[in-house]
C-alpha positions as CSV (number, residue, x, y, z in Angstrom):
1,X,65.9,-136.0,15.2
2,X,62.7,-136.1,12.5
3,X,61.0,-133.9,11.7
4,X,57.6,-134.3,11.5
5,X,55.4,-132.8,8.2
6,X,51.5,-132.6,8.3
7,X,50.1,-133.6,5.2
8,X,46.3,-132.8,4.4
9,X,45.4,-136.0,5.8
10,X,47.1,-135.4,8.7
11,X,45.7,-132.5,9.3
12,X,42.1,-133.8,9.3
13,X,42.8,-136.2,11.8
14,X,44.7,-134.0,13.9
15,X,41.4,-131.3,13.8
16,X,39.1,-134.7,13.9
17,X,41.1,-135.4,17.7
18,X,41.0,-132.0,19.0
19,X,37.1,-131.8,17.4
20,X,36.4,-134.4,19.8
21,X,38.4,-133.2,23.2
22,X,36.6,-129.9,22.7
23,X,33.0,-132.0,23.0
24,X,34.3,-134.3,25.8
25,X,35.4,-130.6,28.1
26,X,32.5,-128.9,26.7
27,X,30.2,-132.1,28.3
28,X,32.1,-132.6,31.1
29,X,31.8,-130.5,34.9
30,X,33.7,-127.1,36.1
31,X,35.9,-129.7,38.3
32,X,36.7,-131.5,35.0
33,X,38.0,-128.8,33.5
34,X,39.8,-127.5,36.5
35,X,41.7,-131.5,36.2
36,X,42.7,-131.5,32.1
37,X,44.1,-128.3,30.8
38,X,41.2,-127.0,27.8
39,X,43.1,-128.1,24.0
40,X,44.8,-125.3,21.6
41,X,42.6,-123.4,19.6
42,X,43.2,-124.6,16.3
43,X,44.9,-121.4,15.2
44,X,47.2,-122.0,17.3
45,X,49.3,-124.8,15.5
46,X,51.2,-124.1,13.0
47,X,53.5,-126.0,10.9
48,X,56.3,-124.8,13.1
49,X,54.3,-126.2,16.0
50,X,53.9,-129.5,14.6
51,X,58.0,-129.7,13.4
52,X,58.7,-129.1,17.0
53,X,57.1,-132.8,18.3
54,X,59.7,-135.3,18.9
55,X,58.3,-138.1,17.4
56,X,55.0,-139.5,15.4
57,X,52.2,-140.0,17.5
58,X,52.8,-137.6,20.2
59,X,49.7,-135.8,20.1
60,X,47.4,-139.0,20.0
61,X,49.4,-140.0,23.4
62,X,48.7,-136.7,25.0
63,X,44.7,-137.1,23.6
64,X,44.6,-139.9,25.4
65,X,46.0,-139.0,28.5
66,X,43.1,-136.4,28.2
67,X,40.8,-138.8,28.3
68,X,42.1,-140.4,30.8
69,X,42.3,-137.6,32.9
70,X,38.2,-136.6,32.1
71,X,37.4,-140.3,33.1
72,X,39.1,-140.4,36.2
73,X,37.4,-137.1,37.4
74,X,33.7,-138.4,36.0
75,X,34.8,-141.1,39.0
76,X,35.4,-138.9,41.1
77,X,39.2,-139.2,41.0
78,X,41.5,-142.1,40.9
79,X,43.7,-140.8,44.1
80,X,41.1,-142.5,46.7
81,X,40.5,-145.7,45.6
82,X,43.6,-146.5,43.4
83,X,41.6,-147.5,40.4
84,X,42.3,-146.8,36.3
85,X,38.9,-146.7,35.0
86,X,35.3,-146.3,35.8
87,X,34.7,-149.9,36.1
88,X,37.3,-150.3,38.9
89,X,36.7,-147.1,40.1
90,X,33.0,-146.7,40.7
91,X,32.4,-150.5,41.9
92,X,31.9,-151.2,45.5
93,X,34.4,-154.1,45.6
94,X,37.7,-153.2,46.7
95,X,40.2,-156.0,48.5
96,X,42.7,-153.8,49.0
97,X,46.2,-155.2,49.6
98,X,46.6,-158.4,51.2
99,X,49.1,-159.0,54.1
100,X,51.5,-162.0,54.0
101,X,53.2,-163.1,57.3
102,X,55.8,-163.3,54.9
103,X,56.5,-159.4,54.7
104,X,57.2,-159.2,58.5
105,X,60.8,-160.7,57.9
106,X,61.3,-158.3,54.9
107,X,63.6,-155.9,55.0
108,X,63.2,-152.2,53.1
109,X,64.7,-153.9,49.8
110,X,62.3,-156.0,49.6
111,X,64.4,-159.1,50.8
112,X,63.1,-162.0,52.9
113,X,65.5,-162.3,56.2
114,X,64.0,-165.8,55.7
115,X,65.4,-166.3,52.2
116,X,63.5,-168.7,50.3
117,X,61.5,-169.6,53.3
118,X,57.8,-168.5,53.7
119,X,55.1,-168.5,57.0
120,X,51.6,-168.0,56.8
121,X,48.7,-169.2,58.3
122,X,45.0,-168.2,59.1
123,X,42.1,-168.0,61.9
124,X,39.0,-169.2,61.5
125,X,36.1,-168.6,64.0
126,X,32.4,-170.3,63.3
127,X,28.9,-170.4,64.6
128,X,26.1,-173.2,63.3
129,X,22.9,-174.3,65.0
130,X,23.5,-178.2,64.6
131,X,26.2,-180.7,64.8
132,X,26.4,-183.0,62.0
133,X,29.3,-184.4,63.5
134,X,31.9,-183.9,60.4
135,X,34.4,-180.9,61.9
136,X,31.3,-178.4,63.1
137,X,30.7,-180.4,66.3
138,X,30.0,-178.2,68.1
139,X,26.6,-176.6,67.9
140,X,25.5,-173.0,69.0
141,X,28.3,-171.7,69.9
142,X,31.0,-169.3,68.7
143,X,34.4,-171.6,68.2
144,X,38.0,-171.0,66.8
145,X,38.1,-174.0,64.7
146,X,41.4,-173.7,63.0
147,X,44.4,-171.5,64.1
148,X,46.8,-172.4,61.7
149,X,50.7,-171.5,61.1
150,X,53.0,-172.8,58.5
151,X,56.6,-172.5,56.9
152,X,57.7,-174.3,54.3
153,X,60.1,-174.3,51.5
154,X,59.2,-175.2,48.1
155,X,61.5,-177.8,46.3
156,X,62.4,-176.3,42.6
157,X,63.6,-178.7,40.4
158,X,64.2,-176.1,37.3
159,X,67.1,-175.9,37.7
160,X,68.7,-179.5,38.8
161,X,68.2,-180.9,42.3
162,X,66.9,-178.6,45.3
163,X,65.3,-179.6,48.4
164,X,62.2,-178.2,50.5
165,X,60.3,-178.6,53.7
166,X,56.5,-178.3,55.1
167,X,55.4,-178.4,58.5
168,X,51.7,-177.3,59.7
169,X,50.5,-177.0,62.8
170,X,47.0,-176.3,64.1
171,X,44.9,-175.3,67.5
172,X,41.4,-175.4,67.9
173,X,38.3,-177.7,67.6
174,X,38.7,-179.0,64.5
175,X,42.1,-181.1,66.1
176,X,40.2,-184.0,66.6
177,X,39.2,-184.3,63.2
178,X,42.7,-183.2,62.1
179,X,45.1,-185.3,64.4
180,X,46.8,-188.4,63.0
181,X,43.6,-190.4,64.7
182,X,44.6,-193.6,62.2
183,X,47.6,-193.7,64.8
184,X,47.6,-196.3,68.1
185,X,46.6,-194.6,70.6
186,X,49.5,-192.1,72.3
187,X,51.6,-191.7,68.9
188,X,52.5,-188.1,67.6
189,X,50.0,-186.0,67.6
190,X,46.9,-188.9,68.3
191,X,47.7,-188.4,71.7
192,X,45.7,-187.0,75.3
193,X,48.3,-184.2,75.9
194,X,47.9,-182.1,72.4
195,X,43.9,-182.3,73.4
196,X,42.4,-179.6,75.9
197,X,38.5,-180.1,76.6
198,X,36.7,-179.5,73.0
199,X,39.8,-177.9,71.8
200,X,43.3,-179.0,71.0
201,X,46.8,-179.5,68.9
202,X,47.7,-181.3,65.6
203,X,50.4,-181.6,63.2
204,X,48.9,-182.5,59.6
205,X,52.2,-181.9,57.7
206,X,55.7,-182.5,58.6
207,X,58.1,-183.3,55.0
208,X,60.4,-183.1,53.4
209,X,60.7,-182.8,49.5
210,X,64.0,-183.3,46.9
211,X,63.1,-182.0,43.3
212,X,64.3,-182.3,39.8
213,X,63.1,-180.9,36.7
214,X,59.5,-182.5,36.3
215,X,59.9,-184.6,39.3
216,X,59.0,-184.1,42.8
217,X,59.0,-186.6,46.1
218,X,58.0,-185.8,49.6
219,X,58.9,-188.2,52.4
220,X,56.8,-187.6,55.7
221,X,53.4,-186.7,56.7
222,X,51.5,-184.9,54.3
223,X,47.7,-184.3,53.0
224,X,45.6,-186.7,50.8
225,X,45.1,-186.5,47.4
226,X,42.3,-188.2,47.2
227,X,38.5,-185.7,46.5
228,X,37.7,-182.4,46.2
229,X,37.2,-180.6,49.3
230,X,40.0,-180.3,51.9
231,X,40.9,-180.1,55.7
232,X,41.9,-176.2,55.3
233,X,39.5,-173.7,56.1
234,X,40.3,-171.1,53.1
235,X,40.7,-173.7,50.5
236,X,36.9,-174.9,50.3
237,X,33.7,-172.9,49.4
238,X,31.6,-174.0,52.0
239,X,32.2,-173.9,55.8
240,X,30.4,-177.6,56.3
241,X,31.9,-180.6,54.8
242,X,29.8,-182.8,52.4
243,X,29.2,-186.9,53.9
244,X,31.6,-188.3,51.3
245,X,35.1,-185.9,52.7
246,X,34.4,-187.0,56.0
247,X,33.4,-190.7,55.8
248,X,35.0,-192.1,52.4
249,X,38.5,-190.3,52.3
250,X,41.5,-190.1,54.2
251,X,42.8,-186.7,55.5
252,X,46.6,-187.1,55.9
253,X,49.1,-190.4,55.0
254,X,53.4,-191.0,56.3
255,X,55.0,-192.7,53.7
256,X,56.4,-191.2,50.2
257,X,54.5,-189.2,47.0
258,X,55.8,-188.7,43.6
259,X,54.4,-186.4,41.3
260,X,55.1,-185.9,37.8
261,X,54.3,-183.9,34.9
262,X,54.1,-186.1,32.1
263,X,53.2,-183.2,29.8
264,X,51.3,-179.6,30.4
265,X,48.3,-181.5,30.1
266,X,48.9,-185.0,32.3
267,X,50.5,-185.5,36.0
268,X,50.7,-188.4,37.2
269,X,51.0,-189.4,41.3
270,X,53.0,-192.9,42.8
271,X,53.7,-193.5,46.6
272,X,53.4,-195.7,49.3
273,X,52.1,-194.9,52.8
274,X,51.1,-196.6,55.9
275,X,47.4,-196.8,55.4
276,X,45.0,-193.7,55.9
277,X,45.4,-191.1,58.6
278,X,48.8,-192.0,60.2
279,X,51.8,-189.7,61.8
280,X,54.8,-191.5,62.2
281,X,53.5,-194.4,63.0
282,X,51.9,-198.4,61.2
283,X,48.6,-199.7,62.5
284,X,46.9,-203.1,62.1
285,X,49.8,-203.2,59.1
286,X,48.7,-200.6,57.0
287,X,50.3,-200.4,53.9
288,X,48.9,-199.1,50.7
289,X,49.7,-198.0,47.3
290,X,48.5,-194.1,46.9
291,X,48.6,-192.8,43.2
292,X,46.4,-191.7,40.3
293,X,46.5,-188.7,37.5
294,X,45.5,-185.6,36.4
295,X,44.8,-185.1,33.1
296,X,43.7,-181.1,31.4
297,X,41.2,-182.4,28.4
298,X,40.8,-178.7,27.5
299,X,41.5,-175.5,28.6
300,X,38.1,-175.5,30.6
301,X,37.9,-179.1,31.9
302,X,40.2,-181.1,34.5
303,X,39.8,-184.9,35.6
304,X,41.7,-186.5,38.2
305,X,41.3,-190.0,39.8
306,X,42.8,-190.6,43.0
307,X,43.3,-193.8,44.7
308,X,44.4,-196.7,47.3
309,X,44.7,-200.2,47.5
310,X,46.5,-202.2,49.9
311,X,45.9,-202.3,53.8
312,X,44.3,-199.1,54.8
313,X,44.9,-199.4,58.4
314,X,41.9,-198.4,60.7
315,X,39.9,-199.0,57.4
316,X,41.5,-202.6,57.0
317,X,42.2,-204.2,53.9
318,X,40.1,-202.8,50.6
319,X,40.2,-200.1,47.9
320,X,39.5,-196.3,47.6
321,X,39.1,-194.0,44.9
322,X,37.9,-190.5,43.8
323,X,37.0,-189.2,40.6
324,X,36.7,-185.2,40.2
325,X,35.9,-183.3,37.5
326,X,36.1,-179.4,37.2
327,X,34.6,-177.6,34.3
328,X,34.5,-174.4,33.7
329,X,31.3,-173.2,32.0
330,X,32.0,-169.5,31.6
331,X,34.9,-167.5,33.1
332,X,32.6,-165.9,35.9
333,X,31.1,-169.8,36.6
334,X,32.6,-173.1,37.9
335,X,31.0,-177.0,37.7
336,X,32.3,-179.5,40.0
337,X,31.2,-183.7,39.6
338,X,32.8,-186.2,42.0
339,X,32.2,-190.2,42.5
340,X,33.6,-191.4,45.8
341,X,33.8,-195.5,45.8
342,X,35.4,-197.8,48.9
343,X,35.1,-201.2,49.8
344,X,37.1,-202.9,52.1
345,X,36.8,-205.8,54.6
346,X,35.6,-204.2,57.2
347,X,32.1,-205.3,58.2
348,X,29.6,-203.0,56.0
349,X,32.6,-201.2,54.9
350,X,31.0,-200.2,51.0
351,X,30.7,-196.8,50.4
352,X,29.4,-194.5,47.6
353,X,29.5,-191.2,46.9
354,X,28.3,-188.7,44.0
355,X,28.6,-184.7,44.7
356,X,27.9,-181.6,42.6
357,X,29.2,-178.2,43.0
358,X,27.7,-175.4,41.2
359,X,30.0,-172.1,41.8
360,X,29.5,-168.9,40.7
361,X,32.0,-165.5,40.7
362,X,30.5,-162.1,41.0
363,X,33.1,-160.4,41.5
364,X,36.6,-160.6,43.4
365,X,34.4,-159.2,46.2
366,X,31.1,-162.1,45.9
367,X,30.5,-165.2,45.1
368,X,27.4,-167.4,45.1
369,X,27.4,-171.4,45.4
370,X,25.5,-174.9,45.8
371,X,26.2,-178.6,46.4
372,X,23.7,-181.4,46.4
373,X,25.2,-184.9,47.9
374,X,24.0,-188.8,47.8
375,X,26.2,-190.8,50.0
376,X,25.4,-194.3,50.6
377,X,26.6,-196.7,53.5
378,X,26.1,-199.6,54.4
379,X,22.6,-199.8,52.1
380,X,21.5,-196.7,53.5
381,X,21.0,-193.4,51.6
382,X,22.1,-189.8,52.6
383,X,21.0,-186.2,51.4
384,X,22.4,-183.1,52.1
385,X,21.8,-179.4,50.0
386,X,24.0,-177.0,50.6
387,X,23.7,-173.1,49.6
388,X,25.8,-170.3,50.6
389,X,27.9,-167.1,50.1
390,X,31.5,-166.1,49.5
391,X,31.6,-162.4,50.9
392,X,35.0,-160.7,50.9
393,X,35.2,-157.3,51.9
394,X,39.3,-157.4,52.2
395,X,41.8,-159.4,50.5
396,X,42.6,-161.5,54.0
397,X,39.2,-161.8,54.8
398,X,36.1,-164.1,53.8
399,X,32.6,-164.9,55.1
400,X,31.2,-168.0,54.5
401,X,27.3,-167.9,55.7
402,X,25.2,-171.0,54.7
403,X,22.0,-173.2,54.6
404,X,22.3,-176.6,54.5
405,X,19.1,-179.4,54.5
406,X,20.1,-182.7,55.8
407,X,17.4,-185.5,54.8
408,X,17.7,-189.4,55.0
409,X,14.4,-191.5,53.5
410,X,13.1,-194.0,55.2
411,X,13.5,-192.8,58.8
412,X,17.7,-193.1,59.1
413,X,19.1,-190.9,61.7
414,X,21.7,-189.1,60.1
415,X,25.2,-189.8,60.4
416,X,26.6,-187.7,63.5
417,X,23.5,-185.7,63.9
418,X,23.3,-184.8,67.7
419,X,19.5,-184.5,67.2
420,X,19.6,-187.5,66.1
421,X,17.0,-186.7,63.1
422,X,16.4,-187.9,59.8
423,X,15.5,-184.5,58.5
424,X,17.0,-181.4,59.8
425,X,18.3,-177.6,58.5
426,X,21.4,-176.1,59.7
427,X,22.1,-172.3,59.9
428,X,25.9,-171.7,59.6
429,X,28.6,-168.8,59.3
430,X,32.2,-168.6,59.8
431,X,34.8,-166.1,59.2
432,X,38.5,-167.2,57.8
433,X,41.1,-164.3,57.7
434,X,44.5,-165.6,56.3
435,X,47.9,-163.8,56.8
């Protein structure tokens, strides 16, 4: 064991440190002291005192833990909220633990009864005070839009071949919108039985996937790639969808999708599917290359073009694509650009697209956002504004409350407005909890 000598110098900075924690008691409350145990008077060490620490740096480590302890109690302690510091400590934001579905088939090791298998899902409930006829159709009334359950198995290649699985399924009024509606009529999911009244059943994902190091293909029915903002509730800012998701993209494809990661920086997408918005099943002979990349410029900006050509089924023969780019400005805020384009041979079938996100982080607790729209179809112009909030007072939960100002010069009714207006606000709020 070594022994440890004071020199002079040591001395001074061992007085300089117990100088200080004398101040930081003397300053802090009765309750304070009654929490971190007063110093040593200074006659009190000796050199025998000092040869008695195990190691260099002992005393700084207990100073510390002083301080520690005199922080915690300026918080009003650290056993109620589970915090370190003040910062954590004294802020109102607190998410707590999130539950995972996942945890149910656990067992008191820790170990998943469902091995590498994992189930989630989530519930999301909305009001709004017009239909714009893109998902909230629904006006002025309280509606469980998505009540969603999934399992899957993620193929990891790291290691040589391994194999995976998805499969989703969804209830609530949002099916109609989600169901393979690209389908004839009575196929899979695009058919009367999964619909009942305003509400019903869809299956946007049923694959598989085979993996090997860099390399991943599913076969099946899975999501788009193509634009920004998505079909799942908790995976998009807002609770309303912007013109250019719902009119210029597809929402699910059957066919097969590689992916592959060129580099850290570059992934690049290649796979064929049977037009947009199919399950199972080929209509009008849609078939259609989907692909594209992804490319990290810097640390703070992604691009990624999406996009297919070929027959697009319900869409006909033509070509599709989406540019996004996501920037981010600072660590706390977040700038989305995207450029939809399609033109097919469908009558009027040209559409344009430009959107702009403008997302700002709080906290983990709040966040603040905007998006401002032009969609063009068919010659005609379309407006929309959005503002809103991201509130989360628990780790499963979010509330999404929103404004949105729908305009259209020239007199053009809007695009699924139930109003039938040219110029219109909408008042919305939804809830999402995930588990």
């Amino acid at each position: 064991m070594r022994e440890v000598r004071l020199t002079g110098r040591s001395w001074q900075a061992m007085t300089g440190l117990l100088v200080m924690g004398s101040v930081t008691l003397i300053m802090s409350s009765a309750a304070v002291a009654q929490v971190a145990p007063a110093p040593p008077a200074l006659s009190e060490i000796s050199t025998s005192n000092a040869t008695a620490l195990t190691a260099e740096g002992t005393l700084a480590t207990e100073y510390d833990q002083l301080l520690a302890n005199v922080s915690q109690s300026a918080c009003g302690g650290s056993a109620g909220c589970g915090c370190d510091t003040c910062n954590t400590c004294c802020s109102w934001c607190n998410l707590g633990e999130a539950f995972e579905l996942s945890d149910v088939f656990k067992d008191d090791c820790g170990n998943s009864l469902l091995g590498s298998i994992d189930v989630g899902g989530w519930t999301q409930i909305g009001y709004h005070d017009q239909n714009n006829g893109m998902f909230n159709n629904h006006e002025s009334r309280v509606r469980a839009q998505q009540v969603w359950l999934y399992a899957e198995k993620v193929a990891n290649g790291e290691c040589g071949w391994d194999g995976g699985f998805r499969v989703d399924a969804m209830y609530g009024t949002d099916a109609a919108d989600t169901q393979s509606f690209g389908n004839n009529g009575g196929v899979f999911d695009f058919a009367a039985d999964w619909n009942h009244g305003i509400y019903g059943w869809a299956m946007p994902q049923l694959y598989g996937e085979i993996a090997n190091g860099d390399l991943s293909v599913k076969l099946g029915h899975f999501y788009t790639l193509v634009g920004y903002e998505v079909v799942t509730a908790p995976d998009n800012f807002f609770y309303s969808h912007a013109y250019t998701m719902y009119n210029s993209e597809p929402f699910t494809h059957t066919g097969a999708l590689a992916t592959y990661a060129l580099s850290d920086n570059v992934e690049l997408y290649g796979g064929w599917t049977l037009g947009w918005d199919t399950g199972f099943d080929q209509l009008a002979g849609g078939s259609n290359f989907l692909g594209g990349v992804s490319v990290s410029v810097t640390d703070d900006i992604t691009a990624t073009y999406i996009t297919t050509i070929g027959d697009l089924g319900w869409r006909e023969e033509g070509y599709a694509h989406s540019l996004v780019v996501d920037v981010a400005l600072t660590d706390d805020l977040n700038y989305v650009a995207q450029t939809d384009l399609v033109e097919t041979n469908a009558a009027n079938d040209h559409q344009v697209g430009l959107n702009q996100y403008l997302l700002y982080s709080v906290n983990d607790c709040l966040s603040v956002g905007g998006r401002v729209e032009w969609w063009k179809s068919a010659g005609i112009s379309h407006y929309e504004a959005t503002f809103g909030l991201n509130i989360r007072p628990h780790a499963n939960l979010v509330i999404r409350p929103e404004v949105r100002q729908d305009w259209a010069p020239g007199g053009n009714s809007m695009v699924g407005n139930g109003a039938d207006s040219d110029n219109f606000t909408t008042w919305g709020i939804d809830a999402v909890v995930t588990f």
